[in-house]
N, C-alpha and C positions, 0 to 999 in steps of 0.2 A: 311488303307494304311500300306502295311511291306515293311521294307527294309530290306533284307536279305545282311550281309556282309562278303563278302572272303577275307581277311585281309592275306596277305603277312607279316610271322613272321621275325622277325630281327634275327640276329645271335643267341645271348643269352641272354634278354631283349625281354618281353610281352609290344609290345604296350598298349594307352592305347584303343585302335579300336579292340585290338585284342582279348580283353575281354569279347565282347558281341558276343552272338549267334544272338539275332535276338531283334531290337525294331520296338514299332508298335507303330500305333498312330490311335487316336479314337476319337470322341465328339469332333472335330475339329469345329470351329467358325470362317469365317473371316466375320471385319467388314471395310470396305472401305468407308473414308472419303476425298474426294481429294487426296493429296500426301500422306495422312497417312493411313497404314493400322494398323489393330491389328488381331492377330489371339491367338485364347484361345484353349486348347486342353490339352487330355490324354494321354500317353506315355507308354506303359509298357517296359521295359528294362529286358531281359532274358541275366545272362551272364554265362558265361564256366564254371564259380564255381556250376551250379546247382542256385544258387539264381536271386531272381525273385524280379522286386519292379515296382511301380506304381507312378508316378506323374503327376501333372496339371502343365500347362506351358501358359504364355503367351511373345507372340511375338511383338515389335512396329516395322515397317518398315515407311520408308520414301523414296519418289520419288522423286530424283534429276538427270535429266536431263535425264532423260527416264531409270532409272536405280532403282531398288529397294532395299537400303541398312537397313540392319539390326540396332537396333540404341538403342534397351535395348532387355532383353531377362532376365527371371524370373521362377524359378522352383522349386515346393513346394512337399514334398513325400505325398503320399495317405500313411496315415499309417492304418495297419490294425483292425478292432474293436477290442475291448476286448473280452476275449471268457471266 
């Protein structure tokens, strides 16, 4: 999945949306247990400076009254091997 985003700049002040080119998301996982989900997954994050970075991410969602609210959220960098 890409989200491609066209960020409306402010006057003179960079968002912090207005930053990224473009993030994806990858080796996504959900698991659905009654009212609770969890979802595990890859990210990469491309921003305007040219740099590029990669993290793992999980999600806990919870179902309160037919509504599914976010309720911890967790992200950890892929750092790159040693060369």
């Amino acid at each position: 999945m890409t989200m491609q985003i066209t960020p409306t700049p402010a006057p003179q002040t960079m968002s912090v949306i207005d930053r990224f080119v473009a993030i994806t998301t990858d080796d996504v996982q959900v698991r659905v247990d009654g009212d609770t989900a969890v979802i595990l997954g890859r990210v990469t994050v491309k921003m305007r400076t040219g740099t590029e970075g990669q993290y793992r991410y999980t999600t806990v969602w919870l179902k309160r009254r037919d509504r599914w609210r976010l309720v911890a959220e967790q992200h950890t960098r892929i750092e790159a091997p040693p060369r």
